[in-house]
Each structure stands twice: as C-alpha cells, then as structure tokens.
VONUTOR-517047 format. One record per residue: residue number from 0; y, z, x of N, C-alpha, C in turn. Coordinates in Angstrom, 3 decimals, decimal comma. Layout:
# residues N
     n        n.v        n.w        n.u       ca.v       ca.w       ca.u        c.v        c.w        c.u
   NUM          Y          Z          X          Y          Z          X          Y          Z          X
...
***
This chain:
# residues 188
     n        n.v        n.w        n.u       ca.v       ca.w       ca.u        c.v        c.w        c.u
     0    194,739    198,383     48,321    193,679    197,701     47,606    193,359    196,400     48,339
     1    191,981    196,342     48,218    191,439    195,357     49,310    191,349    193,738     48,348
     2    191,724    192,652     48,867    190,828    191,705     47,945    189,712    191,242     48,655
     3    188,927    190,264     47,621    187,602    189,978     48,305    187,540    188,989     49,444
     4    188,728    188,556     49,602    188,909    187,370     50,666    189,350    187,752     51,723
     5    189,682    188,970     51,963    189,851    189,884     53,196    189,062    190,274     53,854
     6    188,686    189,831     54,986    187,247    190,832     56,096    187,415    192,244     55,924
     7    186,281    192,597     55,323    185,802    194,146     55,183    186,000    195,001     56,573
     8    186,487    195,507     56,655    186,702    196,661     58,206    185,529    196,675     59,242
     9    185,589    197,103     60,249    184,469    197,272     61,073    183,269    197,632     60,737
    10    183,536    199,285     59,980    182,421    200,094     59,628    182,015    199,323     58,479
    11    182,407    198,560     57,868    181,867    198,046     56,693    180,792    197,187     57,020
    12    181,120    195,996     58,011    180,899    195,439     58,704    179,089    195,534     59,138
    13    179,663    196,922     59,664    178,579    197,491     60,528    177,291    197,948     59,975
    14    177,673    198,601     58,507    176,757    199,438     57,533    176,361    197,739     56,523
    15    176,576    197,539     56,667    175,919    196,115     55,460    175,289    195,421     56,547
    16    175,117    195,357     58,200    174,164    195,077     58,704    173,106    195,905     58,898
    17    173,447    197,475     58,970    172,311    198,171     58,755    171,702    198,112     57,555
    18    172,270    197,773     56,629    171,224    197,653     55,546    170,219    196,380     55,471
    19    170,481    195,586     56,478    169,938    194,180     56,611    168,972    194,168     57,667
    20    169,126    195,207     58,178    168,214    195,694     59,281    166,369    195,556     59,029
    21    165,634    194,681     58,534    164,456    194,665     58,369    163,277    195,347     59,734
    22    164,297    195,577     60,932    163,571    195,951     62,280    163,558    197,287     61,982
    23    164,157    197,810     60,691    163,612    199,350     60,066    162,527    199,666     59,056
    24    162,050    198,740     58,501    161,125    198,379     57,527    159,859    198,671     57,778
    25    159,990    198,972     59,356    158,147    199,664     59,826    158,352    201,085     59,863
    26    159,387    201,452     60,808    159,349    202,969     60,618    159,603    203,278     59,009
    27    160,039    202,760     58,420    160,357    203,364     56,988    159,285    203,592     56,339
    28    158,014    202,369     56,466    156,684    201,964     55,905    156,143    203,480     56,366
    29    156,282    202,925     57,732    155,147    204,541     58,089    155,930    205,810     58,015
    30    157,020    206,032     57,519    157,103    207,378     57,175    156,903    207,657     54,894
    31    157,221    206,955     54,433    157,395    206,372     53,120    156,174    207,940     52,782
    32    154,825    207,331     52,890    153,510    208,377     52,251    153,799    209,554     52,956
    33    154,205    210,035     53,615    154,668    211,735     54,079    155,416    211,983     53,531
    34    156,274    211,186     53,601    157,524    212,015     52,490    157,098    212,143     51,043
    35    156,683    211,032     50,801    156,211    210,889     49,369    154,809    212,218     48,928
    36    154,197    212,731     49,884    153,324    213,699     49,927    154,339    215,081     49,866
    37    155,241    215,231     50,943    155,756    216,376     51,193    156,907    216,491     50,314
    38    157,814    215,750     49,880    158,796    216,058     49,353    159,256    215,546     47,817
    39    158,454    214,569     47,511    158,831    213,783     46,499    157,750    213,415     45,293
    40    156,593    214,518     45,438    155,701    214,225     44,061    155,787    215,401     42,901
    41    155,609    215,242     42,068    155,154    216,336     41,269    156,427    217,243     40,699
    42    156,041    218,348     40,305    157,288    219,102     40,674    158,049    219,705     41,243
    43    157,581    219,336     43,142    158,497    219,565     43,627    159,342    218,936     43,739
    44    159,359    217,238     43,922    160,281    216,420     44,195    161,198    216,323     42,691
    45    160,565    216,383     41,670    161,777    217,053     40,864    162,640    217,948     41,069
    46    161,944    219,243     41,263    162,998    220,151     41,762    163,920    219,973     43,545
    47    163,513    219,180     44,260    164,198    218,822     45,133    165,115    217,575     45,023
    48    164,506    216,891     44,213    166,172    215,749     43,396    166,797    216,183     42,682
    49    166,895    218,052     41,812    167,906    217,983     41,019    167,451    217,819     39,609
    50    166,340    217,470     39,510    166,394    217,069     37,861    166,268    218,193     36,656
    51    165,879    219,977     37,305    167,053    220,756     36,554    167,834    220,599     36,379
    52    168,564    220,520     37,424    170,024    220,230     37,201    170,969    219,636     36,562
    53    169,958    218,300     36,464    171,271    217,157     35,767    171,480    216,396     37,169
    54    171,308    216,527     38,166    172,117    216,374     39,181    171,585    215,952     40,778
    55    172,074    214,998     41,459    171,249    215,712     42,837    172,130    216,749     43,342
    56    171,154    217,517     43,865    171,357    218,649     44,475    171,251    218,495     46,000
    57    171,053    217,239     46,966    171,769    217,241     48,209    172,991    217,378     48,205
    58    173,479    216,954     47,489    175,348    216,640     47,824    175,773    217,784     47,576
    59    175,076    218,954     47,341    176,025    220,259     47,055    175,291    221,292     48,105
    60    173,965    221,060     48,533    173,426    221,657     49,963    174,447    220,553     50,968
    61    174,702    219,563     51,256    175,714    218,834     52,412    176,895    219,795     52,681
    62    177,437    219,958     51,434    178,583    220,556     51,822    178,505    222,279     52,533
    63    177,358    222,997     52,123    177,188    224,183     52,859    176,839    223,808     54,516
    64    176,391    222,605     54,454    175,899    222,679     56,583    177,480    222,167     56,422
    65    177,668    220,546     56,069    179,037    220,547     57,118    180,098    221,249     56,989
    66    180,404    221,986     55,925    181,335    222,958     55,866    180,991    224,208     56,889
    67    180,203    225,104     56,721    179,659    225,730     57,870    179,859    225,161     59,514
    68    179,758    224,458     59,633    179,766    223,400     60,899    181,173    223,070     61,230
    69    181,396    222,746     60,103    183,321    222,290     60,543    183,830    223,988     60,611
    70    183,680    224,651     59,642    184,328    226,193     60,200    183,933    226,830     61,862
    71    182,797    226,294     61,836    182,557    226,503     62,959    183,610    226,296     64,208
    72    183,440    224,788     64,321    184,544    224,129     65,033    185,952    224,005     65,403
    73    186,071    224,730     63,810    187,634    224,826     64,089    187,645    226,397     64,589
    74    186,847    227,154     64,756    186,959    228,675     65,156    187,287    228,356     66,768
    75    186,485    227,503     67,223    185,664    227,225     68,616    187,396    226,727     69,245
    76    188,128    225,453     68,418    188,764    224,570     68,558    190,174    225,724     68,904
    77    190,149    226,049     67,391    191,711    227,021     67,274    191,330    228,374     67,521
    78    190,293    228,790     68,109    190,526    230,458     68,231    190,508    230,728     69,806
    79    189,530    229,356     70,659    189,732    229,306     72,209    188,531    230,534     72,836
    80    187,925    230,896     71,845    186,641    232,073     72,319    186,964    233,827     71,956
    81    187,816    233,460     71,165    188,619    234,360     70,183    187,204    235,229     69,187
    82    186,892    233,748     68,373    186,107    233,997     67,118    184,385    233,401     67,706
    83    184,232    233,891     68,773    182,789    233,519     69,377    181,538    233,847     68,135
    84    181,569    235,073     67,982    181,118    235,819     67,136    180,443    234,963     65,745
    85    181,920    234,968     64,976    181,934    234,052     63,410    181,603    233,076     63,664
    86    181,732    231,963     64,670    181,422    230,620     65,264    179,864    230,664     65,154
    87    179,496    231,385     66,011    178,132    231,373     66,276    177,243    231,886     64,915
    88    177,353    232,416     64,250    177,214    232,740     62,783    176,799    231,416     61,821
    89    178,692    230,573     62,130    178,366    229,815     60,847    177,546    228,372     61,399
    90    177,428    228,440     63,036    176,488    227,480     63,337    175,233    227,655     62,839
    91    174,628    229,151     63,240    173,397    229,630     62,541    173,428    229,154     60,739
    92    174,384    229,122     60,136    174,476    229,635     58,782    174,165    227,892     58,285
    93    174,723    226,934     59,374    174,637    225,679     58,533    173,012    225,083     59,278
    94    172,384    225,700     60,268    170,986    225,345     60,707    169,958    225,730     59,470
    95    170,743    226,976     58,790    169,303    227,189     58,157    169,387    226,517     56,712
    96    170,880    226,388     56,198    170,861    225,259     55,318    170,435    223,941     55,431
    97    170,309    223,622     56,628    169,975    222,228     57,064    168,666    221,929     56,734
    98    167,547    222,963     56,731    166,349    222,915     56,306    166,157    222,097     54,605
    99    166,785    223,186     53,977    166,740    222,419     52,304    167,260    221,535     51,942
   100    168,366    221,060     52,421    168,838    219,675     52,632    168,452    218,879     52,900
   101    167,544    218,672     54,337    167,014    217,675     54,919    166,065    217,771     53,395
   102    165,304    218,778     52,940    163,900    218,371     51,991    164,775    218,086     50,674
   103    165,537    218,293     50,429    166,768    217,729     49,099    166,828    215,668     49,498
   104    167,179    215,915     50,953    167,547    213,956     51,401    166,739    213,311     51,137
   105    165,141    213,787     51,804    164,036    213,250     51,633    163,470    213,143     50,434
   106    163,928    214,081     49,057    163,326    213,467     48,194    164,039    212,206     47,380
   107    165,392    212,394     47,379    166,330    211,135     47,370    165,650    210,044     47,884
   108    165,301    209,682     48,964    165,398    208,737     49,622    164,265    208,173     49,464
   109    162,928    209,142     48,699    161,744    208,351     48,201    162,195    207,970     46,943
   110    162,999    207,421     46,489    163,385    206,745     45,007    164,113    205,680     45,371
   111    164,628    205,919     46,498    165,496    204,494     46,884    164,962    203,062     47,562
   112    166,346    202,365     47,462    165,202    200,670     47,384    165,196    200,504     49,166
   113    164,923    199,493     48,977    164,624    199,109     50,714    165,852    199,085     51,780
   114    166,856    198,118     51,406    168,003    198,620     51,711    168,608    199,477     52,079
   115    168,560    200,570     51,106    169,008    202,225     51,164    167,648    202,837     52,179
   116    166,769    203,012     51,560    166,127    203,755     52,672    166,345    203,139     54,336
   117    166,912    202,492     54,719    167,256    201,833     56,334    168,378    202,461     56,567
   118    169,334    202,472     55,230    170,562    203,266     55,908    169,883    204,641     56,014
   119    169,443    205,368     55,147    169,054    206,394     54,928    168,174    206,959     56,040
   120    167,136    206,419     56,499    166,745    206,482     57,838    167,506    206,749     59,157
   121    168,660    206,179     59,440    169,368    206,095     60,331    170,274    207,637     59,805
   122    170,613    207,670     58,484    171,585    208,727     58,283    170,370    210,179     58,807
   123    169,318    209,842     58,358    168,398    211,138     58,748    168,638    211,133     60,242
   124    168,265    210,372     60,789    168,205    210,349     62,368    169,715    210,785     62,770
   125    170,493    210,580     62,478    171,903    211,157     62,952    171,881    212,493     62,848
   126    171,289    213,203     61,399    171,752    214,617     61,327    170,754    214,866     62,128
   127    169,253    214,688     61,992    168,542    215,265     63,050    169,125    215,321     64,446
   128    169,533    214,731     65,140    170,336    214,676     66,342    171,312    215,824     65,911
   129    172,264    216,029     64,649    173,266    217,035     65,172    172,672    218,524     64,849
   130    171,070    217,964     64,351    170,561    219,659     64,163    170,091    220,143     65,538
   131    169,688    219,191     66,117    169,106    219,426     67,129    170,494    219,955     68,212
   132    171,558    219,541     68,413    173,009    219,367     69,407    172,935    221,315     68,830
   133    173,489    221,398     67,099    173,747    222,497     66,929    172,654    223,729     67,264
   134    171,288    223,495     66,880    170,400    224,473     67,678    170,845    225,138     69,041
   135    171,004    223,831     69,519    171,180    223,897     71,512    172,247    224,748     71,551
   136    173,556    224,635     70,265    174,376    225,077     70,899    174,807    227,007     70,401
   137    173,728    227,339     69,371    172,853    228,070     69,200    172,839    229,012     70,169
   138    171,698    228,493     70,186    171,195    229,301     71,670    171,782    229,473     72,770
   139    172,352    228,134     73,255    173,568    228,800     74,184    174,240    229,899     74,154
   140    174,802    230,028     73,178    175,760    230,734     72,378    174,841    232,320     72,405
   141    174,080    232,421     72,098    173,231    233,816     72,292    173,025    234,256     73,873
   142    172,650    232,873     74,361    172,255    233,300     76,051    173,747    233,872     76,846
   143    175,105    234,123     75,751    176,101    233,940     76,677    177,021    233,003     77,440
   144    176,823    231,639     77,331    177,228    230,372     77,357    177,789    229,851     76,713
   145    179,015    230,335     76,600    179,383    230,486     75,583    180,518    228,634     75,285
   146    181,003    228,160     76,217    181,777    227,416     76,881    180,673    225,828     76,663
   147    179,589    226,083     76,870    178,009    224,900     77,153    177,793    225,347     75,552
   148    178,152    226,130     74,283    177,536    226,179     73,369    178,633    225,362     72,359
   149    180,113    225,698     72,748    181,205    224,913     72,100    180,857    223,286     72,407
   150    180,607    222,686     72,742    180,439    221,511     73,272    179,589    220,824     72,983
   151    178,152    221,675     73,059    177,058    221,155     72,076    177,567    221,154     70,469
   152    178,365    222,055     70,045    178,601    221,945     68,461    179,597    220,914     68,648
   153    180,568    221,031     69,152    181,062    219,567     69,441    180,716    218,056     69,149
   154    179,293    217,960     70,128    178,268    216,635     70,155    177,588    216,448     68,667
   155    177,506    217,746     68,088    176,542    217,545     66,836    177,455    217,846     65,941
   156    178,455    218,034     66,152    179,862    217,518     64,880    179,989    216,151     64,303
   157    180,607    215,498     66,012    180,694    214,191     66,219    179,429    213,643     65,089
   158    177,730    213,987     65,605    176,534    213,227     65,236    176,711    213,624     63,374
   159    177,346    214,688     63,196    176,827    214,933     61,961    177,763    214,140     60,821
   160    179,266    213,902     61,778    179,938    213,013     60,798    179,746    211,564     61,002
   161    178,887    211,032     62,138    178,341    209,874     61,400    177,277    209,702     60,634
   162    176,474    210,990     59,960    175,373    210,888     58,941    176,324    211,138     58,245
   163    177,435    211,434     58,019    177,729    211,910     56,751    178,779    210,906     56,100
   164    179,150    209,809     57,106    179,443    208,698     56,785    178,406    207,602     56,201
   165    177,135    208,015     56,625    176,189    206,807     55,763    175,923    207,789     54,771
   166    175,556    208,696     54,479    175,560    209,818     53,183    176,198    209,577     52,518
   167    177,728    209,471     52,343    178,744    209,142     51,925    178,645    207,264     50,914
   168    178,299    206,759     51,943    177,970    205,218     51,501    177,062    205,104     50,765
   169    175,824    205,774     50,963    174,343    205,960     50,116    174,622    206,541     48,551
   170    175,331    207,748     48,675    176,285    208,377     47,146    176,885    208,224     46,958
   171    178,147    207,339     47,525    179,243    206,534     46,722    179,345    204,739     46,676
   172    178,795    204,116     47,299    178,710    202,342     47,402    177,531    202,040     46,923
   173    176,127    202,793     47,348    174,576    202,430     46,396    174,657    203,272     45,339
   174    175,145    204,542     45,541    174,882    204,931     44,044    173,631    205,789     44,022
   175    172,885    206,195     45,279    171,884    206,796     45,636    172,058    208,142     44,609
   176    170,701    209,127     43,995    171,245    210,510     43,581    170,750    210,406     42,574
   177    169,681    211,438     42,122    169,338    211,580     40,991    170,718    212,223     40,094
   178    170,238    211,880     38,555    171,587    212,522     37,819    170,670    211,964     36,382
   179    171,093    212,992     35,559    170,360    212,678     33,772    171,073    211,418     33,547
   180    170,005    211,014     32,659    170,579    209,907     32,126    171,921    209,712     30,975
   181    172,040    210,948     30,319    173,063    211,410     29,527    174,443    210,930     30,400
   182    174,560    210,672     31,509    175,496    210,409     31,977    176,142    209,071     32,256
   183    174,880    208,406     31,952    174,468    206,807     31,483    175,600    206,328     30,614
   184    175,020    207,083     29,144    175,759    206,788     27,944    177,339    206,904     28,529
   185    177,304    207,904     29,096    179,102    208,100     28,948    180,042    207,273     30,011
   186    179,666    206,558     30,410    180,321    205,984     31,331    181,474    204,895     30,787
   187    182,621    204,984     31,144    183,449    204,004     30,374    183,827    202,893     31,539
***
C-alpha cells in the first residue's frame, strides 16, 4: 500500500502526463464529429456502449482479441512451430474481433472528458499499431513465413499490452464505461 507522500512509479508518472498532454487536443478535436457520427449517436452508440446490457461491452470484446492474441503467442512461444496452424487461427480470430471492439472503444470514448479521451487516443493508436503488426503477421503466416509471422505477433503483443495498459487505467483509475445507473445506488 502506497501513501500519498510517496512518488507514484514511472508508469504512473508517465500516464498523468499523458493525460496533461493538451498537444492531443487537436487530433482529438478533429476526430471527436466522426466518431460521434459513426459510432456514438442514436441507437447505435447505445448499443455499442452496452446500455442493453447494463454494462460496457468493450471490456468483454478486449478480452476475446487479447486473449486470442496471448494464446496465440504462447503457441508460437511454447510449441516452437509445433502449433503453426492454431497460432495462425487465433491471430485471425482476435483481428476480426478487433473490428467490434475498436467500434465498442470508440463509442466509450465519445462520452469521455478531455483528459480521458488523450489517453484514449494514444490507447487507440497503440492497438491500431498491434492490429496492424498482427495483420502482417497474418499474412506472413499464410505466405509460409512462418518464422517473419511469429515476430510480427510478437511486435503487436508487445503494442497491444501497452493499449491495454492505458485501457486498463481508462476502466479502472477514470472510471471510463458505460454501466446502469442501478449500480450507482449500490455502491458501499
């Protein structure tokens, strides 16, 4: 247990300057009305925050890519070209989850305050990078390359667990996430 008179860790450090980051406040501006068009009016952006649910519903699409992704890895890691096959599968399997997710993040992230959307920005830009690493390594992986396709999932492991470290901060330190208000009341 930390007290408050203790310097906060590196990453702490690091993420409370990204949120201070105002040199994100333009790209955020100019992406804000697209998203807000594509993902976050009406009833879709209801149904893409969850509010059937009770719930947001990113945090339970997250866990199908990086779970997918980490099985991946550890096939790649502990099977040595063993489990090429299943590898290449659950890379495919967490690309195409990655689609509804990303439109699950984006509608999150049109509800959030200024602050959050900078981390949130940066957390998009990370997974985009490891969608993009895992595509590459994809296709490798089909062309037979098999060795150049472990490596790319590798790079977009690495990229995807630092989005999933500001993900992480956004739904557990801001509090980001749609959820009923019934859950309001009960809080002790």
């Amino acid at each position: 247990m930390t007290t408050t008179s203790e310097r906060p860790p590196a990453l702490v450090r690091w993420t409370l300057r990204l949120e201070g980051a105002s040199v994100l406040d333009r790209p955020v501006a100019a992406l804000e009305p697209h998203v807000q068009t594509l993902f976050a009016s009406g009833v879709k952006g209801r149904v893409l925050r969850g509010d059937w649910l009770g719930h947001a519903l990113h945090p339970l699409l997250t866990d199908l890519v990086v779970g997918s992704w980490t099985s991946a890895s550890l096939l790649d890691v502990l099977g040595r070209g063993r489990w090429a096959a299943p590898a290449q599968a659950l890379v495919g399997t967490g690309l195409a989850a990655a689609v509804p997710t990303a439109w699950t993040g984006w509608a999150e992230w049109s509800e959030a305050s200024s602050r959050e959307k900078r981390v949130g920005l940066v957390h998009a830009v990370s997974n985009g990078l490891a969608i993009g690493a895992y595509a590459a390594s994809w296709r490798a992986r089909r062309q037979g390359r098999q060795g150049t396709g472990v490596k790319l999932s590798l790079l977009g492991f690495a990229m995807s667990g630092a989005g999933a470290y500001l993900g992480g901060h956004l739904a557990e330190a801001r509090k980001v996430g749609s959820h009923h208000p019934a859950f309001d009341a009960t809080r002790v």
